[in-house]
LUMPATOR-404696 format. One line per field, with one value per residue (C-alpha): residue number from 1; x, y, z. Coordinates in steps of 0.5 Angstrom, whole numbers. Last residue first. Example, Ala and Ser with C-alpha at 12.3 -4.5 7.8 and 13.67 -1.06 7.14 Angstrom:
# residues 2
num c(2,1)
px c(27,25)
py c(-2,-9)
pz c(14,16)
This chain:
# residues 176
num c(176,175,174,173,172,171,170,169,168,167,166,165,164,163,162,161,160,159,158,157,156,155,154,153,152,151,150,149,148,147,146,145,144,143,142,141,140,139,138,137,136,135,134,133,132,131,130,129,128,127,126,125,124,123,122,121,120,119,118,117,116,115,114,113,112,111,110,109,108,107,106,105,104,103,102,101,100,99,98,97,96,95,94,93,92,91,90,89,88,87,86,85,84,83,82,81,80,79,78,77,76,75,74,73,72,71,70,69,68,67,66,65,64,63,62,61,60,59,58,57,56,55,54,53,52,51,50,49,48,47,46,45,44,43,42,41,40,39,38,37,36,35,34,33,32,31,30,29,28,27,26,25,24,23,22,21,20,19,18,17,16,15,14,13,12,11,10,9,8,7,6,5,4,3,2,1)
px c(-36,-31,-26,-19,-11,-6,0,5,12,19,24,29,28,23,23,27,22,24,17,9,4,-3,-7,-14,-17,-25,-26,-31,-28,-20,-19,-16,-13,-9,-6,-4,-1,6,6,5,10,6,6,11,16,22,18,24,31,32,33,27,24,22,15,12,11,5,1,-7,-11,-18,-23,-31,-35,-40,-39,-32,-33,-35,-29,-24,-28,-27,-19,-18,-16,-10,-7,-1,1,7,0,-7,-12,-20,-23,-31,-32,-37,-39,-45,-39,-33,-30,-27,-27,-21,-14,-11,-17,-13,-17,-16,-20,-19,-23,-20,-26,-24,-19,-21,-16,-11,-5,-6,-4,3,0,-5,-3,-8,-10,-16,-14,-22,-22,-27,-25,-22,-16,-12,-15,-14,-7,-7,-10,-4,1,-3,4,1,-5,-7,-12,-14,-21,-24,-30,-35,-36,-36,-29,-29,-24,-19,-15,-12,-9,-3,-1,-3,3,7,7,5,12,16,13,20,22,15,12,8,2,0)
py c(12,15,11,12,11,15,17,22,23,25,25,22,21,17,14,14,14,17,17,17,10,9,4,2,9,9,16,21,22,19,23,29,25,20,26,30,24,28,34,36,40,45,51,49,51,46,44,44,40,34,36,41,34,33,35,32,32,28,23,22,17,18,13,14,9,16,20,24,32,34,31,35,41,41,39,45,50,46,46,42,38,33,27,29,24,23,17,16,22,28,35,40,45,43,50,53,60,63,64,57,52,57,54,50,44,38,33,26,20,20,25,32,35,30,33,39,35,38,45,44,50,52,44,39,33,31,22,18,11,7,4,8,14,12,12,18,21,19,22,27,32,37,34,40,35,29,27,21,19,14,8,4,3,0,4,0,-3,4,2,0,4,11,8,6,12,14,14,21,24,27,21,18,13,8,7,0)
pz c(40,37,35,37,34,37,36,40,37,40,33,29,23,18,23,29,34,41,45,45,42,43,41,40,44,45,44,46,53,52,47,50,54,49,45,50,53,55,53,44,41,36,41,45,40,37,31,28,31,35,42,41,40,47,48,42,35,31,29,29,27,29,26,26,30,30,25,25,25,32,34,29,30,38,37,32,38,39,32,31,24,22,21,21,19,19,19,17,16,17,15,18,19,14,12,19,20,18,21,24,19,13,7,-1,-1,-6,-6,-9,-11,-18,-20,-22,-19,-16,-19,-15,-10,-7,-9,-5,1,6,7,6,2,1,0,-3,-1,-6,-3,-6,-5,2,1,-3,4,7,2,1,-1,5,8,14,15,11,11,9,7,8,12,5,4,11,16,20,13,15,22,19,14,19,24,19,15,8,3,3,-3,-8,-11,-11,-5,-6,-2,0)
């Protein structure tokens, strides 16, 4: 599943294996702050419909007018946010950090919908960029902040070296 081409890094390990999670007729998928689309393309793959949401979409405009792909241009840090009344079967967000959006990306999983977040930690300054607080998340954010609405199948933070070294968090959750 998802191949990499030489300037996209490949999907993630974590995101590859909990896709198979959501069934190709639950709905669609939403890939947050989706950069080059790597994960979002994986899904695509899959045959799920999936909306590549980011402030930038240069790094999938070669998905327009593809079968499935949604693509959609808006600033989720200084503008309302687009998908009020939307709802998805998963919602991916990988690299990315924006404390206020929590409440959005809740509301906008259907119910049984599958949440697989992975990003950075406190402890990455060692590491290099992002060093700010801002976008490192505290240890077992994650993990709290879901632990109300979702049922939590898996749960990772700590040193990860791929695909270089960094202080990660990730979860996989369901909302109930």
């Amino acid at each position: 599943m998802g191949q990499s081409v030489p300037d996209r890094p490949p999907p993630s390990p974590w995101i590859q294996r909990f896709a198979p999670l959501v069934a190709a007729d639950a709905g669609a998928v939403l890939d947050l702050a989706c950069g080059s689309g790597r994960h979002g393309r994986l899904f695509l793959q899959a045959g799920h419909k999936t909306l590549f949401l980011d402030r930038d979409l240069s790094g999938v405009t070669d998905l327009q007018g593809s079968a499935g792909a949604e693509l959609l241009q808006a600033d989720i840090e200084n503008a309302p946010w687009p998908l009020d009344g939307r709802r998805f079967a998963a919602i991916v967000v990988t690299n990315y950090l924006w404390r206020p959006l929590f409440p959005q990306i809740i509301a906008a999983l259907q119910p049984g919908g599958l949440l697989l977040y992975e990003t950075f930690m406190r402890g990455n300054e060692r590491f290099g960029k992002p060093a700010s607080p801002d976008f490192l998340l505290a240890e077992n954010e994650l993990f709290d902040r879901c632990r109300d609405a979702f049922d939590i199948r898996a749960f990772e933070q700590g040193e990860d070296n791929l695909p270089k070294p960094a202080m990660r968090q990730r979860i996989c959750a369901i909302k109930r």
